[in-house]
N, C-alpha and C positions, 0 to 999 in steps of 0.2 A: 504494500500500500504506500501509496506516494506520503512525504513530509505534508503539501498542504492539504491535502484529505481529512488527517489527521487532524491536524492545525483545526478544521473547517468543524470534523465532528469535533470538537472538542470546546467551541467557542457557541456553535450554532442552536446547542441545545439551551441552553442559560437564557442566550438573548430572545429566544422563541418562548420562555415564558417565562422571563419577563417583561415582554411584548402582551403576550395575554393577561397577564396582573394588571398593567397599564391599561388596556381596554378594558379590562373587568372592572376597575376604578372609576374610569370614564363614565362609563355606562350607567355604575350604579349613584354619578353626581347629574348625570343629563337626562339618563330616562326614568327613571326612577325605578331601576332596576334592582330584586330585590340582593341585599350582599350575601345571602345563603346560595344562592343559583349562581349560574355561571363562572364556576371554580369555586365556591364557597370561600375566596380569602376574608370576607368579613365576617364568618363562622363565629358565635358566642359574642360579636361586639356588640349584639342588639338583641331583644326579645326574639324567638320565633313569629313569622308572620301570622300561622293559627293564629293569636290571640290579638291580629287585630279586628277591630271593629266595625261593621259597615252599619251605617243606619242609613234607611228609610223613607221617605216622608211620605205618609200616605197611604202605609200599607194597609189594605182591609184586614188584614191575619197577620199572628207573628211570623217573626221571618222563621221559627224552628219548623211550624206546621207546616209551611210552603217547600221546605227543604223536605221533608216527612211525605206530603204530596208528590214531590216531582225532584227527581234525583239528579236533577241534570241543572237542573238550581245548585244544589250544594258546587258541582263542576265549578261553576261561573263563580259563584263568592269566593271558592278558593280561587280563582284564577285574578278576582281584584282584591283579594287577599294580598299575596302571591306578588303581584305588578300593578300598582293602583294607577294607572296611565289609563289614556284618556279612550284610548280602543277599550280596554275591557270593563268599564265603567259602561260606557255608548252601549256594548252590547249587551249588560246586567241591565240598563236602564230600556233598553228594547224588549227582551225577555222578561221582567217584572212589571211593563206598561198593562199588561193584562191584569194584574192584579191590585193596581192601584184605581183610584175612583176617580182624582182629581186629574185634568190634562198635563199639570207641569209633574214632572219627579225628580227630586234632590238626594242626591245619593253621596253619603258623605266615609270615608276611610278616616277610621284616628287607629293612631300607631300608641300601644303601652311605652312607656318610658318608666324606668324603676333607676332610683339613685340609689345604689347600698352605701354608701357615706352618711349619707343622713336620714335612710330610711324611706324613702319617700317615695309614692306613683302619682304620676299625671300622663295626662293623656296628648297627642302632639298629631293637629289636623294635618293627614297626609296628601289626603287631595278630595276635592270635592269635583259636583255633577251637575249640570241642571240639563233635564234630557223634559221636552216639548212632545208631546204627542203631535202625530200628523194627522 
């Protein structure tokens, strides 16, 4: 095997991820991509996504009975769980328009926040919705 081959694998593999760390960073400051996906490098810096919160406005029924009704609900809320960008909001507020009463639906993500220094939970709005019936 030639000197720079060598040279090549030996350099190529490092810079290739930390190329993906860099994107994975990126992504998770522009799209709001969640830091457990896409390489996990932000594993344990933040609550799991499960626990955050979607609420509502409007619903005729709680949201656990609708998930209980129709299993392809629970899909979606995990998925703006998961990625609360502005696609899988549109499309939980398209799939939920049937079961709301009013024409507008405000569909809002808050993220847990836990400080173990001082003990403390609050809650931190991650993205909100407003989806217009056609």
């Amino acid at each position: 095997m030639s000197n720079s081959l060598i040279q090549l694998k030996k350099y190529a593999i490092p810079i290739i991820a930390v190329m993906v760390i860099i994107v994975h960073f990126v992504l998770v400051k522009t799209s709001n991509l969640n830091r457990w996906k896409g390489g996990g490098f932000g594993m344990y810096s933040e609550v799991h996504y499960y626990y955050n919160e979607v609420y509502i406005s409007d619903l005729s029924q709680p949201l656990n009975s609708l998930i209980a009704e129709d299993k392809f609900i629970k899909h979606v809320i995990m998925d703006v769980k998961r990625m609360p960008n502005k696609s899988n909001l549109e499309n939980m507020a398209k799939i939920i328009s049937k079961y709301v009463a009013s024409d507008t639906i405000s569909i809002q993500v808050w993220k847990p926040l836990v400080n173990s220094k001082n003990a403390s939970y609050s809650r931190k709005l991650v993205n909100q919705f407003q989806y217009i019936k056609p």
